[in-house]
Backbone as CSV, one residue per row, in Angstrom:
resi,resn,N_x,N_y,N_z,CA_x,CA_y,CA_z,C_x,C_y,C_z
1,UNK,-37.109,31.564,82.086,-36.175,32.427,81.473,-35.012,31.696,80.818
2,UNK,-34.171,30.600,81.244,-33.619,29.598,80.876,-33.964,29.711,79.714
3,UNK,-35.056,29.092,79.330,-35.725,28.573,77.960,-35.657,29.423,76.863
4,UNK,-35.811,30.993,77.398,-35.687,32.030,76.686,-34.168,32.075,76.019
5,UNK,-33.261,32.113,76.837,-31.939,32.588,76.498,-31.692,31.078,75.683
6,UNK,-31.842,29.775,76.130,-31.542,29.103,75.216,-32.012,28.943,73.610
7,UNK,-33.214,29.530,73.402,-33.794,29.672,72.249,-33.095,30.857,71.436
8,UNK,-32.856,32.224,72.205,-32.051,33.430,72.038,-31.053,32.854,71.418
9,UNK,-30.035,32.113,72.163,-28.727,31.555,72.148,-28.353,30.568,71.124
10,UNK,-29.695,30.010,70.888,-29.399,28.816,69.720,-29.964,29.746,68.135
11,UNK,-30.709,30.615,68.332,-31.271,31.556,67.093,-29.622,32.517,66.556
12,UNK,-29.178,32.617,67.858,-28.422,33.660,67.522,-26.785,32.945,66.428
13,UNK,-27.121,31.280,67.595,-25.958,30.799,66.519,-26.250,30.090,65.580
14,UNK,-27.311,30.158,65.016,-28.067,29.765,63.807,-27.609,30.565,62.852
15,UNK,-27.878,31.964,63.288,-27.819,33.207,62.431,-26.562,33.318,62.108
16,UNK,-25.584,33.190,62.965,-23.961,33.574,63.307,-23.278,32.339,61.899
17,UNK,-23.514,31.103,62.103,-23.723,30.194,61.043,-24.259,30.301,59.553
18,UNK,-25.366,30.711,59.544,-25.796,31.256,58.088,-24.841,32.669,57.193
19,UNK,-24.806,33.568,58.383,-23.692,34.651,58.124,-22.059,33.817,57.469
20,UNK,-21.641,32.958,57.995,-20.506,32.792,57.915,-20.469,31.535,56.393
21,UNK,-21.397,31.185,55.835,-21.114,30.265,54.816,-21.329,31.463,53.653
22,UNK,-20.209,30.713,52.903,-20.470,31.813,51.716,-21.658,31.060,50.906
23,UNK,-22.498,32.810,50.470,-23.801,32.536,50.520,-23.217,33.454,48.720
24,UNK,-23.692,32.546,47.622,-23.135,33.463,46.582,-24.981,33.279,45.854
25,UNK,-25.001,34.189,44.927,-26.464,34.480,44.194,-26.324,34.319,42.889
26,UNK,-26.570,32.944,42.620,-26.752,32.254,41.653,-27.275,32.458,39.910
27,UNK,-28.333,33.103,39.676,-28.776,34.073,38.874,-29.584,35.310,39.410
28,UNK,-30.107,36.516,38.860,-30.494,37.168,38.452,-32.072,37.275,38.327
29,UNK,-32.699,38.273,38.688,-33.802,38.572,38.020,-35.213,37.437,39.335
30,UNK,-35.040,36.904,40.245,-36.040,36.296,40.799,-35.641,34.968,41.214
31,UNK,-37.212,34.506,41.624,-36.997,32.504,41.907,-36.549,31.825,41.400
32,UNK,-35.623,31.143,41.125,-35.487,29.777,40.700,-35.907,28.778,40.829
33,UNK,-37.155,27.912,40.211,-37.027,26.616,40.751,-36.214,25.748,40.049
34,UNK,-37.249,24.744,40.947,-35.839,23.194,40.543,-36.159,23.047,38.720
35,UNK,-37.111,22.982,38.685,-37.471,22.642,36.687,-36.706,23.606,36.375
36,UNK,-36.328,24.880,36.512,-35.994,25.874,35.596,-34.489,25.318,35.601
37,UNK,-33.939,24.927,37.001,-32.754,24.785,37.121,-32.230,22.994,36.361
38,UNK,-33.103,22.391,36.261,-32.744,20.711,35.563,-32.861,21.076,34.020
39,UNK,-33.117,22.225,33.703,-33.496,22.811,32.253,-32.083,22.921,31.938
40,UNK,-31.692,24.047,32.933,-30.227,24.679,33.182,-29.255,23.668,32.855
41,UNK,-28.975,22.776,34.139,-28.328,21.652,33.992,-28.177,21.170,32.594
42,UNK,-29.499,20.407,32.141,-28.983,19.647,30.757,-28.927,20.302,29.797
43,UNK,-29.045,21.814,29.536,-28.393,22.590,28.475,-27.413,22.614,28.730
44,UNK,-26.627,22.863,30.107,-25.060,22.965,29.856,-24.516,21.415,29.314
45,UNK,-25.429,20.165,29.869,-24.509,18.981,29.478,-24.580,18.707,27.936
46,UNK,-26.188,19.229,27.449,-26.333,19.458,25.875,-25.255,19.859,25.409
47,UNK,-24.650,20.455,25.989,-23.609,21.768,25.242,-22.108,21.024,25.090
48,UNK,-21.908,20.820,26.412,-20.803,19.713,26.487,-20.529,19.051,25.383
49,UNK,-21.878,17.898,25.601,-21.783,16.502,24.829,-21.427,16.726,23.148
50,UNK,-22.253,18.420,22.893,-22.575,18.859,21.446,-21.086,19.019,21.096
51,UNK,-19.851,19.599,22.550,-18.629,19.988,21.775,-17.565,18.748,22.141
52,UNK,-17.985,18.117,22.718,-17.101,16.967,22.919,-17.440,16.026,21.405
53,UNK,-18.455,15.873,20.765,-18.698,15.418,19.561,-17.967,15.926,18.525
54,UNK,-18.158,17.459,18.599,-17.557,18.232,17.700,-15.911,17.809,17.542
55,UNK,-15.480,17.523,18.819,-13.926,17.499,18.763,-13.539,15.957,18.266
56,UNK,-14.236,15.153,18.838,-14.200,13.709,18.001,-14.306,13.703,16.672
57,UNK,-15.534,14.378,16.165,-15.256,14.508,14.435,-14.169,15.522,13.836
58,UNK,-13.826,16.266,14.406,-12.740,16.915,13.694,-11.063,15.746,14.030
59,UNK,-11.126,15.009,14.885,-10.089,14.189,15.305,-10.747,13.147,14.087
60,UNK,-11.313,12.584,13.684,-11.599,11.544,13.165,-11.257,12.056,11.589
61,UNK,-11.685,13.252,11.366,-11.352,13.845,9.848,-10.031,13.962,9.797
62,UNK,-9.546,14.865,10.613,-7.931,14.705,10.620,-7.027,13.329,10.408
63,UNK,-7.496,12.494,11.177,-7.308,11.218,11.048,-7.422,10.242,9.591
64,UNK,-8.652,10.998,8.842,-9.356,10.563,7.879,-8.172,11.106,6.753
65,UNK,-7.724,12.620,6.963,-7.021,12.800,5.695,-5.914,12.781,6.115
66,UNK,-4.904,12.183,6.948,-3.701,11.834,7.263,-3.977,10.191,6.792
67,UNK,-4.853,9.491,6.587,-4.674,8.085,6.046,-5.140,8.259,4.304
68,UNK,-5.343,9.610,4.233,-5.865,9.492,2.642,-4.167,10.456,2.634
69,UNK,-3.844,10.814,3.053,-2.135,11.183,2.347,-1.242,10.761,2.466
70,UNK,-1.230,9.343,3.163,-0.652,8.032,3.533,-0.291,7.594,2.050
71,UNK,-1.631,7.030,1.412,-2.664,6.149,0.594,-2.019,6.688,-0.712
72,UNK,-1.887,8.102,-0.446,-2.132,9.314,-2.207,0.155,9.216,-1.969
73,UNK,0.647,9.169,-0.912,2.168,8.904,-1.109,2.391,7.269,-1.385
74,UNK,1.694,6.438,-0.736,1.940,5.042,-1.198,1.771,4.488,-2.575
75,UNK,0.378,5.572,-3.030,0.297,5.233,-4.459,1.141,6.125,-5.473
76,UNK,1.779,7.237,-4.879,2.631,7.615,-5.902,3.964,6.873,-5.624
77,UNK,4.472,6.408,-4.394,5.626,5.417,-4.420,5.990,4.280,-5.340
78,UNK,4.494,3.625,-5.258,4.282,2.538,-6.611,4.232,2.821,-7.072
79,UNK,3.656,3.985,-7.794,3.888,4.090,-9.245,5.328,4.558,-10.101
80,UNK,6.282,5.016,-9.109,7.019,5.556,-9.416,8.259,4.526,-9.199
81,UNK,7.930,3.538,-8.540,8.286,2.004,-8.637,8.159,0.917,-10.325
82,UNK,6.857,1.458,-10.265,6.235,0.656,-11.707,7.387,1.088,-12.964
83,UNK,7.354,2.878,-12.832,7.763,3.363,-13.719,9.529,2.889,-13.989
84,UNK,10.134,2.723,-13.269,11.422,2.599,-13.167,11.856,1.058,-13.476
85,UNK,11.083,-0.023,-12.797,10.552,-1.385,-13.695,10.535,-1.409,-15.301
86,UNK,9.436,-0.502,-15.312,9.097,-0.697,-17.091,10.372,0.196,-17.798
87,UNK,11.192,1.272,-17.158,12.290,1.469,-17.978,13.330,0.465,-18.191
88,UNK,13.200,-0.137,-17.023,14.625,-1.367,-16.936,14.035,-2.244,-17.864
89,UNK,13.074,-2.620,-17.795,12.660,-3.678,-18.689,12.842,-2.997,-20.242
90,UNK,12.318,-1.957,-20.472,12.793,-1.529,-21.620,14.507,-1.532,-22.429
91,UNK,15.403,-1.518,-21.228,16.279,-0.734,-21.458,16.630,-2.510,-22.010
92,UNK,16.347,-3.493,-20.753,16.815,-5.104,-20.885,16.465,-5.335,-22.341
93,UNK,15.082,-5.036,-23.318,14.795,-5.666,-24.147,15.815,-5.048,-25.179
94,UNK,16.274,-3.859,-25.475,17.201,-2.829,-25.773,18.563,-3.688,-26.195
95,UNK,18.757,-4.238,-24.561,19.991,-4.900,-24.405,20.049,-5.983,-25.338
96,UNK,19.099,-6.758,-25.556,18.684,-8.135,-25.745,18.760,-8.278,-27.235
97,UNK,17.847,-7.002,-28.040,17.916,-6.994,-29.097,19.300,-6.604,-29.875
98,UNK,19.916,-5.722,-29.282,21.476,-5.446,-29.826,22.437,-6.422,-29.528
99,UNK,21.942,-7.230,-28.906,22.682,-8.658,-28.697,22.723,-9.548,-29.176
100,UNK,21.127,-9.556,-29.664,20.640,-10.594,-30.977,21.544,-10.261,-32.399
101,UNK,20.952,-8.973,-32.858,22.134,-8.339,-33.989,23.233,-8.589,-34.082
102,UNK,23.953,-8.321,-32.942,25.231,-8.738,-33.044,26.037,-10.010,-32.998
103,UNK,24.778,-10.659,-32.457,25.257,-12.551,-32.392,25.123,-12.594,-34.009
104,UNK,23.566,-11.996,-34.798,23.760,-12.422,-36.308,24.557,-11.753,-37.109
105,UNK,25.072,-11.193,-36.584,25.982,-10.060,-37.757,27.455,-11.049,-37.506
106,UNK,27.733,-11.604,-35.982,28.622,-12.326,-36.010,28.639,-13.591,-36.605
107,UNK,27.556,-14.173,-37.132,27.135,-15.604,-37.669,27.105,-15.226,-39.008
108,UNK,26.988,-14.180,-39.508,27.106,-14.040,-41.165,28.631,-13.476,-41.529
109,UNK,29.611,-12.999,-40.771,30.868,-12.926,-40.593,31.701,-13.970,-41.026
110,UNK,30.921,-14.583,-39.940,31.760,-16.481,-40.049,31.535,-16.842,-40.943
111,UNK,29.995,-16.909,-41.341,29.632,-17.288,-42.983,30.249,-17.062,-43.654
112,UNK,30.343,-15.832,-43.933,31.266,-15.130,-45.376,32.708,-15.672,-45.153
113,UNK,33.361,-15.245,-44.000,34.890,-16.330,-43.949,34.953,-17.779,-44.695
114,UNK,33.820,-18.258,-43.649,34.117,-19.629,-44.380,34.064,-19.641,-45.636
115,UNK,33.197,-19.468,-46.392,32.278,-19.492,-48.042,34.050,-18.831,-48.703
116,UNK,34.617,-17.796,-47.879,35.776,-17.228,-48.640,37.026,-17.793,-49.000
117,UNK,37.120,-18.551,-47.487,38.266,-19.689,-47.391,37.963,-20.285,-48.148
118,UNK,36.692,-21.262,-48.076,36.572,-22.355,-49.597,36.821,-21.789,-50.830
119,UNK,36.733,-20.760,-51.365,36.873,-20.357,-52.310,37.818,-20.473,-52.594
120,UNK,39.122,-19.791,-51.164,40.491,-19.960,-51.766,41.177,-20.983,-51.679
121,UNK,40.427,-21.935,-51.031,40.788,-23.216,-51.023,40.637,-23.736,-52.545
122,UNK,40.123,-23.403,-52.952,39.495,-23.937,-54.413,40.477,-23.660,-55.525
123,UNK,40.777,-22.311,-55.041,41.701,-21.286,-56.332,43.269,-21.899,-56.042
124,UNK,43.432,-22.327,-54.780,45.121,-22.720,-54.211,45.030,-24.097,-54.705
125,UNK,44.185,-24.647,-54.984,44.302,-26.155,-55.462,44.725,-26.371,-56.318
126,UNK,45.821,-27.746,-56.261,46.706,-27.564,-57.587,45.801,-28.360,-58.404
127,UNK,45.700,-28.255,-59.699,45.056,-29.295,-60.358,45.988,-30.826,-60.786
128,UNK,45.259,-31.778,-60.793,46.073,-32.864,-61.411,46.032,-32.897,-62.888
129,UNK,47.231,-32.954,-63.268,47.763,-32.996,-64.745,48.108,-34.301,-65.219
């Protein structure tokens, strides 16, 4: 009888044990086996991997057109560099040439003075008699 109640006694806290773990029901609709469930598994990691990719290429595009509007302001910086260059340089040759003019307009000035003075040097001369 012993044997009885210990078998009783150990069934009963077998049972008392199974009762007490939470026991939750996984899917729906029947059996599961293990293939159906390693199916399961790597569709969800399929799925994962598919949106963890997804988020890398949209980080990498973002990335992609924050260095192409880098690129599209650096090249309008230079150019707008270039442009301000080639006015100065314009404005210098500007300078250069009205400088030239006016050095020759001042060299034919002098000319004509001088050529005028001699002249009246010429006309103030007393003659010898």
């Amino acid at each position: 009888m012993e044997s009885l109640e210990h078998t009783k006694a150990a069934e009963q806290a077998k049972s008392a044990k199974r009762k007490s773990q939470n026991r939750r029901q996984v899917q729906k609709g029947g059996v599961l086996y293990a293939s159906e469930a390693r199916q399961m598994v790597q569709k969800r990691l399929d799925t994962e991997v598919e949106k963890a990719e997804r988020q890398l290429q949209q980080a990498q595009n973002a990335l992609q057109k924050d260095q192409q509007a880098k690129e599209k302001e650096n090249q309008a910086r230079q150019k707008e560099e270039e442009t301000k260059q080639k006015l100065l340089l314009k404005q210098m040759r500007a300078y250069v040439k009205k400088r030239r003019s006016i050095q020759a307009y001042k060299k034919k000035v002098s000319k004509l003075i001088a050529t005028g003075l001699k002249k009246q040097a010429k006309l103030r001369k007393p003659t010898k008699s």
